[in-house]
C-alpha positions in Angstrom: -49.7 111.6 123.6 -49.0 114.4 121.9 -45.1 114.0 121.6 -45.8 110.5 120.2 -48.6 112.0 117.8 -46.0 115.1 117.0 -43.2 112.6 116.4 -45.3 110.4 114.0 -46.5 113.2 112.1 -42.8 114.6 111.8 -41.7 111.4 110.6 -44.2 110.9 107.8 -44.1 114.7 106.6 -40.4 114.2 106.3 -40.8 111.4 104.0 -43.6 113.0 102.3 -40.7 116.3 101.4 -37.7 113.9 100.5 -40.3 111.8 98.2 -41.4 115.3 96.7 -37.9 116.7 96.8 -36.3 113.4 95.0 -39.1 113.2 92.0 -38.5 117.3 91.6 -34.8 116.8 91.7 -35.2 113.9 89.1 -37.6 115.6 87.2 -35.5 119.2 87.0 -31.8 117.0 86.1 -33.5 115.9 83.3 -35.5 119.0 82.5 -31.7 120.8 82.4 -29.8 118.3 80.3 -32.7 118.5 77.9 -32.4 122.3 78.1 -28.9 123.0 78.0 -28.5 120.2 74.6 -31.3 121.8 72.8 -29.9 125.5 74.0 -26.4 124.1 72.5 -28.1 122.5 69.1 -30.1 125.8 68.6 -27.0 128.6 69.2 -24.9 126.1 66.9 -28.0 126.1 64.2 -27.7 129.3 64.3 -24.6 130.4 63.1 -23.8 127.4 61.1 -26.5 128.9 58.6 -26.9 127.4 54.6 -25.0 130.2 53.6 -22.6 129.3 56.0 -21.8 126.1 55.0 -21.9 126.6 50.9 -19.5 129.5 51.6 -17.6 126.6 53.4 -18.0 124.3 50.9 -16.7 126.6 48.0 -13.1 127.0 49.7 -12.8 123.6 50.9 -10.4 123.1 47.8 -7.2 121.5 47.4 -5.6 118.8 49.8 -7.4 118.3 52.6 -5.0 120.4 55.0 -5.6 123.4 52.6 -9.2 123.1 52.9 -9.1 122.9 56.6 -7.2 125.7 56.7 -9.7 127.8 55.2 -12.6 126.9 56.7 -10.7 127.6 59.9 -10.5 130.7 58.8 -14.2 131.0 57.9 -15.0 129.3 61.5 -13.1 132.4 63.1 -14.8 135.1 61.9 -18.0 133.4 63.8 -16.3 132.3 67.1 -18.1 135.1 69.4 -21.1 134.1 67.9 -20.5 130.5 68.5 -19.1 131.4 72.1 -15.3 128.9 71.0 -13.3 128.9 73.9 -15.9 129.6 76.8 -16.2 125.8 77.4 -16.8 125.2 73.7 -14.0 124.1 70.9 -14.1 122.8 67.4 -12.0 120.4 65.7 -11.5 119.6 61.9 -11.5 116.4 60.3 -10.5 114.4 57.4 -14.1 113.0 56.0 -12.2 110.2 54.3 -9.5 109.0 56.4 -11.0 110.4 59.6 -7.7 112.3 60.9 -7.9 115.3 62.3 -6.7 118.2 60.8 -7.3 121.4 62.8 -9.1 122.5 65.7 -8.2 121.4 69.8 -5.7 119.2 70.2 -7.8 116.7 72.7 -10.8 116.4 71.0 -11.2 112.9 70.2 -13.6 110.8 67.5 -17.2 111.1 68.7 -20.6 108.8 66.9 -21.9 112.2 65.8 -18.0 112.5 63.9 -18.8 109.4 62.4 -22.1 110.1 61.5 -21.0 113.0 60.0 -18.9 110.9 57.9 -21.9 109.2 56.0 -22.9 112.8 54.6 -25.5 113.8 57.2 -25.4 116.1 60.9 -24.5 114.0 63.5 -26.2 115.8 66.4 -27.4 113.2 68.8 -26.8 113.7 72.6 -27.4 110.7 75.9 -29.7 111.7 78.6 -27.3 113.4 81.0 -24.9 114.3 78.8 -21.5 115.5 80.2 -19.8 116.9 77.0 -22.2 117.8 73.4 -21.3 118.2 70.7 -22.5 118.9 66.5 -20.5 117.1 63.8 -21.5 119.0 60.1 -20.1 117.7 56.7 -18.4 119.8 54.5 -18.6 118.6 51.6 -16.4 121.0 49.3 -13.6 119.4 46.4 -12.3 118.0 50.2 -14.6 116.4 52.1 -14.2 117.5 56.1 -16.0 117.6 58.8 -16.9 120.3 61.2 -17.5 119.2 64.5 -18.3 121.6 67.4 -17.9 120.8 70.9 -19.6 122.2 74.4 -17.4 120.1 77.8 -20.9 121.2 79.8 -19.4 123.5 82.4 -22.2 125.6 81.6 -24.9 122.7 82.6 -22.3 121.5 85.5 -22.8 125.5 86.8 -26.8 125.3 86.2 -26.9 122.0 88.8 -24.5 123.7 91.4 -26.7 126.4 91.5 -30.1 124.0 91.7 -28.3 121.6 94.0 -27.8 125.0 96.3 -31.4 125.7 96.1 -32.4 122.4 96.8 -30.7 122.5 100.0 -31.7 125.3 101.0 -35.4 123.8 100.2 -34.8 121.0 101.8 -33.7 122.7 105.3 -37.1 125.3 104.8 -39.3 122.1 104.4 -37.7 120.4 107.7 -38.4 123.1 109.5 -42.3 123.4 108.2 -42.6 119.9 108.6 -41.5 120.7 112.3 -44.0 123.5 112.4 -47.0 122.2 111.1 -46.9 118.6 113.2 -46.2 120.5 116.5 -49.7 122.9 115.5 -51.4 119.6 114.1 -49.9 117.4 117.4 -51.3 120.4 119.4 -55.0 120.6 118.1 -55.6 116.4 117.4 -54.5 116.2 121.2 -56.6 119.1 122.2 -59.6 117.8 120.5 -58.7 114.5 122.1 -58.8 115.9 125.4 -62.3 117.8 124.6 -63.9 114.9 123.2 -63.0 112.2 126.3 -63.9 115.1 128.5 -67.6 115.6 126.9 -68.1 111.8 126.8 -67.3 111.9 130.9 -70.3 114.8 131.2 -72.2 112.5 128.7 -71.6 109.4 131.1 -71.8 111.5 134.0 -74.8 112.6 133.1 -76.6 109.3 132.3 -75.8 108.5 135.6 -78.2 111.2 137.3 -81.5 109.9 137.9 -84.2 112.5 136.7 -85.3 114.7 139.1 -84.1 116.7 141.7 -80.9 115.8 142.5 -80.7 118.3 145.2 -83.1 117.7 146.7 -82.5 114.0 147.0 -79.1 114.3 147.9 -80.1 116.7 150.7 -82.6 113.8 151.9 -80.0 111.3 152.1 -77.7 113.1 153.8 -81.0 114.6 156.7 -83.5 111.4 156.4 -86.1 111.3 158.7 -85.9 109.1 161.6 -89.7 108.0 161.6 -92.5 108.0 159.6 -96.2 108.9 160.9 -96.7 104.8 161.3 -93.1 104.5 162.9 -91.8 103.0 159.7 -87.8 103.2 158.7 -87.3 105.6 156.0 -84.9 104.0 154.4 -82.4 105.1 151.2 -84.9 103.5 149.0 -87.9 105.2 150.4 -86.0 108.5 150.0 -85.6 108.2 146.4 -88.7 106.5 145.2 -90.7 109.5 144.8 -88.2 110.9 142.3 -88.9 107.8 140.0 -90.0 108.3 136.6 -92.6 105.4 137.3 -95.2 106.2 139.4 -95.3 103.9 143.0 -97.9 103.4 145.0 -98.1 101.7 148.7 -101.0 100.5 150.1 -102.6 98.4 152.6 -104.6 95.6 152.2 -107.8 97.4 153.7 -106.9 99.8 150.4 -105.4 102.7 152.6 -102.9 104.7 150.4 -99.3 105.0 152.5 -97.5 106.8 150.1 -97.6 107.5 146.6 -94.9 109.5 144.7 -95.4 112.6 142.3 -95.2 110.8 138.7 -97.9 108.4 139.8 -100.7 111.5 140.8 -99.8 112.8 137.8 -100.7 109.9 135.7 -103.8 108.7 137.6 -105.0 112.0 138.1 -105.1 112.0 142.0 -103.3 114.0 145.1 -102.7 113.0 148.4 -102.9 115.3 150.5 -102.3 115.7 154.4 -104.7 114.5 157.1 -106.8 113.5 153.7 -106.4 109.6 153.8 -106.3 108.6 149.9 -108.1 105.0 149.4 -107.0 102.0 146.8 -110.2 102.5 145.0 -109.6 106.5 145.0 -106.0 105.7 143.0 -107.3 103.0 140.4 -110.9 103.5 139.1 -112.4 100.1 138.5 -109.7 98.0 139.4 -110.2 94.9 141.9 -107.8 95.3 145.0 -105.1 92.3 145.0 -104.9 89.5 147.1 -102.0 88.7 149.1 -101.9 85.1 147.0 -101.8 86.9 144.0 -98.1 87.8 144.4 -97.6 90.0 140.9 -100.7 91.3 138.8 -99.8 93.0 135.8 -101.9 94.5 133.3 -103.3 98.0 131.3 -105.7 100.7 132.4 -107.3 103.7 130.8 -107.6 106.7 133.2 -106.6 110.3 133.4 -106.5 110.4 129.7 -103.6 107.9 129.5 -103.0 104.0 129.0 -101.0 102.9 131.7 -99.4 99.7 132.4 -99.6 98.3 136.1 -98.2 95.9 137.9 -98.8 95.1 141.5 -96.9 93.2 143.6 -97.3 92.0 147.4 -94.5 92.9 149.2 -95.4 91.2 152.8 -98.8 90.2 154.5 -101.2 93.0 154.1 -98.6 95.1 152.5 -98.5 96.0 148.8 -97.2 98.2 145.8 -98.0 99.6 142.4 -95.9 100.6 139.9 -97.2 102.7 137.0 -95.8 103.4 133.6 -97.1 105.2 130.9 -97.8 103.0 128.0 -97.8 106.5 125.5 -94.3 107.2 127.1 -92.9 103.7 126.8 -93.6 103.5 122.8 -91.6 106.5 122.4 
């Protein structure tokens, strides 16, 4: 049981982690894309200042190749600051015919370019974006635009490094899972085997008649052969004065044969030897039955209880009692 339990468990901790571990992967691609563009848009921001770009705009004079020119030469005294050619690049184009004029030699025509071209930033970014890039007018006696590029070897790094520790999570939380279902397999299978056991002592127990077992088992096993009238002492008459009901045995001249302990304590009598014990001794007030009368039941008051009676006749001249505690019962 506790290799299938342990296997189950296993099973649905594992797809409990991959769940987890999918939604945090999800969650933290996302999380970094978002964080490396606005990381790109804010270092670019930052350089590319108002000052910046009026002191762009004032030598953007002349053709449009002059005027690229110089604010190449503007753009250079800032390329530390703008971190050009660590994975980032910037190209130079022709607002009006949308050539381009300076800058790498593979950059190509981007929407933020073109946006650029109707006199405002183009700066928009996808979701995962593999390359970014900021397109600014310059909007000097030649119109250009300044666009600034980032191919996203930085972000590509950034989900190497989480893909590594994702792994490495991933592998950690197998092992847990492996941990915690062999502990949890372990105690639900010890419990298991605790509870069946007390519900066999319960069951065990409900079988044991009240009493003392000992001492009826050691009857059983040593019965007397004979009793004082030569009658068989047979199993039942071995464990009928262990009863919780009280029995009585009598004759039909009202002669007591043998009455058992929970019956003198509830009518208040003892029977003791070479003392005979009579019928109208045991039950105060109480006609004796007839052997036509073959089961008499009813209620008495005596000994400071209500009992309930019934007799029965048993054979001719031969009858019994049995008495139960009406006080007892209702409980």
């Amino acid at each position: 049981m506790r290799k299938t339990l342990q296997k189950k468990l296993t099973g649905s901790m594992l797809v409990a982690v991959a769940a987890a571990l999918v939604i945090v992967s999800v969650c933290l691609l996302f999380g970094m894309a978002r964080y490396a563009s606005t990381q790109f848009e804010t270092e670019v921001s930052q350089v590319l200042t108002t000052d910046l770009l009026s002191e762009m705009n004032e030598n953007a004079t002349g053709s449009a190749d002059s005027a690229a020119a110089e604010t190449e030469k503007v753009l250079t005294a800032y390329a530390g600051q703008l971190r050009l050619g660590s994975g980032r690049s910037y190209s130079i184009w022709d607002a009006a015919t949308g050539d381009r004029l300076a800058g790498d030699e593979n950059a190509v025509m981007t929407d933020n370019i073109v946006t650029a071209m109707s006199g405002t930033v183009g700066n928009a970014s996808s979701l995962l974006p593999t390359k970014m890039d900021i397109a600014v007018p310059v909007t000097g006696e030649s119109a250009l635009i300044l666009d600034i590029q980032d191919d996203g070897s930085g972000m590509r790094a950034m989900m190497a490094r989480l893909a590594v520790l994702l792994l490495a999570g991933l592998v950690l939380s197998l092992l847990a899972a492996a941990g915690i279902s062999w502990v949890l397999a372990k105690s639900f299978s010890d419990s298991a085997a605790q509870t069946a056991e007390e519900l066999r002592e319960q069951n065990n127990q409900a079988l044991k008649p009240n009493g003392d077992w000992e001492a009826m088992a050691a009857a059983l096993h040593a019965p007397e052969k004979k009793g004082k009238k030569g009658r068989d002492r047979t199993a039942l008459n071995i464990l009928l004065p262990f009863l919780q009901e009280g029995y009585v045995l009598f004759q039909a001249d009202g002669k007591v044969l043998e009455i058992n302990v929970m019956a003198e304590q509830l009518l208040g009598v003892t029977m003791k030897t070479g003392e005979p014990l009579f019928f109208d001794t045991v039950f105060h007030d109480v006609p004796m039955p007839t052997t036509e009368q073959r089961l008499i039941r009813g209620k008495l008051h005596q000994n400071d209880h209500t009992l309930d009676i019934t007799f029965a006749a048993l054979e001719p001249g031969l009858f019994a009692a049995i008495v139960l505690s009406s006080d007892r019962r209702a409980q």
